[in-house]
C-alpha positions in Angstrom: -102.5 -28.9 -68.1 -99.8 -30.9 -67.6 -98.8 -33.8 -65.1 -95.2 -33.4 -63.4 -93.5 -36.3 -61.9 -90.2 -35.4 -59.6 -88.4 -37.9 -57.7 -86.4 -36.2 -55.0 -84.3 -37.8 -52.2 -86.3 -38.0 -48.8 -83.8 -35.5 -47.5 -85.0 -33.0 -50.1 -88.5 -33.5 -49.3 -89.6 -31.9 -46.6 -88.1 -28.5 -47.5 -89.7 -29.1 -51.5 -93.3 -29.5 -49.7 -92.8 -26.1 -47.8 -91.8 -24.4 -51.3 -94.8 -26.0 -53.1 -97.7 -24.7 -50.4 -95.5 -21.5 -50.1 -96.2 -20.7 -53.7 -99.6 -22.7 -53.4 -98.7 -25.3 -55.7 -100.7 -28.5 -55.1 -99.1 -31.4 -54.6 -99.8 -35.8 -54.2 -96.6 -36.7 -52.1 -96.0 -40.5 -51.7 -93.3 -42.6 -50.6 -91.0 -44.2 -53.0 -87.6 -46.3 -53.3 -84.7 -46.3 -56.0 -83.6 -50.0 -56.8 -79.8 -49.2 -57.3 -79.2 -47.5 -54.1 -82.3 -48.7 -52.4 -82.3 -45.4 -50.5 -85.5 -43.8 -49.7 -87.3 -41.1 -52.4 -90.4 -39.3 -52.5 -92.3 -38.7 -55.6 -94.6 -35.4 -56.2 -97.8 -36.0 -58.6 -98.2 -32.1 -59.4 -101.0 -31.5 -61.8 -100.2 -27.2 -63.3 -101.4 -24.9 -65.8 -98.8 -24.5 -68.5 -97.9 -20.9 -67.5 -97.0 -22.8 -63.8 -94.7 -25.4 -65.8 -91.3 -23.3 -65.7 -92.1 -21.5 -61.8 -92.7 -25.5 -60.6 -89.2 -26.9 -62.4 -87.5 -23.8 -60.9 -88.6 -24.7 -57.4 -87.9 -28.4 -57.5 -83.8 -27.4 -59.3 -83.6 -25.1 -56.3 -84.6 -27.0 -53.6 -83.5 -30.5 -54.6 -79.7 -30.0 -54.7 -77.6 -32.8 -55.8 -74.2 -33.9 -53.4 -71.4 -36.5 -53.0 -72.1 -39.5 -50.8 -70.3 -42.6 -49.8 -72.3 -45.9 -50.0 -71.8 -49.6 -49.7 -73.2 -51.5 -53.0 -75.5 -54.1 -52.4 -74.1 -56.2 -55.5 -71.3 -56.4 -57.6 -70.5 -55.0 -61.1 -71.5 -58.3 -62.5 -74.5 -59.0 -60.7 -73.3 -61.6 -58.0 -73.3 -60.7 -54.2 -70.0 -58.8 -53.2 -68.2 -60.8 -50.7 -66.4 -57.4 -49.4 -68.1 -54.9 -50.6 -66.5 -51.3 -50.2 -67.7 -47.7 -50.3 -68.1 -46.2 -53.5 -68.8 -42.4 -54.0 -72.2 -41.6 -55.8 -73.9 -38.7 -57.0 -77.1 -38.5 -54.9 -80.2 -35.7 -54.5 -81.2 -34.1 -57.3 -84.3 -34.9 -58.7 -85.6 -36.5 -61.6 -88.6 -34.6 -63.5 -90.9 -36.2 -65.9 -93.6 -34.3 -67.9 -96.9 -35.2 -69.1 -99.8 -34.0 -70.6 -103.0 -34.2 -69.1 -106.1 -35.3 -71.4 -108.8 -34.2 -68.6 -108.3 -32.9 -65.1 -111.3 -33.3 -62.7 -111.6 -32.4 -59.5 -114.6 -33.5 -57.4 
C-alpha cells in the first residue's frame, strides 16, 4: 500500500471529493493553508493498493486544473512589508502529489 498526499486549491475540492467516492476511493480530507499565497488548500490522506496508484493520480490531474490568477503579495521580494503592493499574476490550482509507502495499514 501506499500513502498519497495531494494538496489541491479549496476550489478544486469539492468536485475531487465527488470523483474519489464516485470511484470509491477513500479519502481523510482536512483543511490546510499555503504560506506564500496564504490562500486556502485542502489536503487528501488517501491510503490505495498499488494497482489503485495510477487510476487515483489520474483523477486528482483531471479534476484539479491549474489557472492564472491575480493576487496582491503580502511581502516584498526582499522580505520587508510592501508599502504599495500591486497585483501580480500567479499560477494557482493544480495540485501537489506526494507518495509514500505504507509499512502497516490497520483499520479497526
Amino acid at each position: 500500500m501506499k500513502l498519497v498526499i495531494a494538496i489541491v486549491q479549496d476550489k478544486d475540492a469539492n468536485k475531487l471529493r465527488s470523483v474519489f467516492v464516485a470511484h470509491n476511493i477513500i479519502a481523510t480530507r482536512f483543511s490546510t493553508s499555503g504560506s506564500f499565497l496564504r490562500a486556502g488548500n485542502t489536503t487528501y490522506l488517501v491510503a490505495v493498493k498499488e494497482d489503485k496508484i495510477d487510476l487515483t493520480l489520474k483523477l486528482i490531474k483531471d479534476t484539479c486544473s491549474s489557472r492564472q490568477q491575480f493576487m496582491t503579495p503580502p511581502v516584498s521580494l526582499n522580505g520587508d512589508t510592501a508599502e504599495h503592493p500591486f497585483p501580480v499574476e500567479v499560477q494557482v490550482g493544480g495540485a501537489t502529489v506526494m507518495i509514500l509507502p505504507i509499512e502497516s495499514f490497520y483499520q479497526f
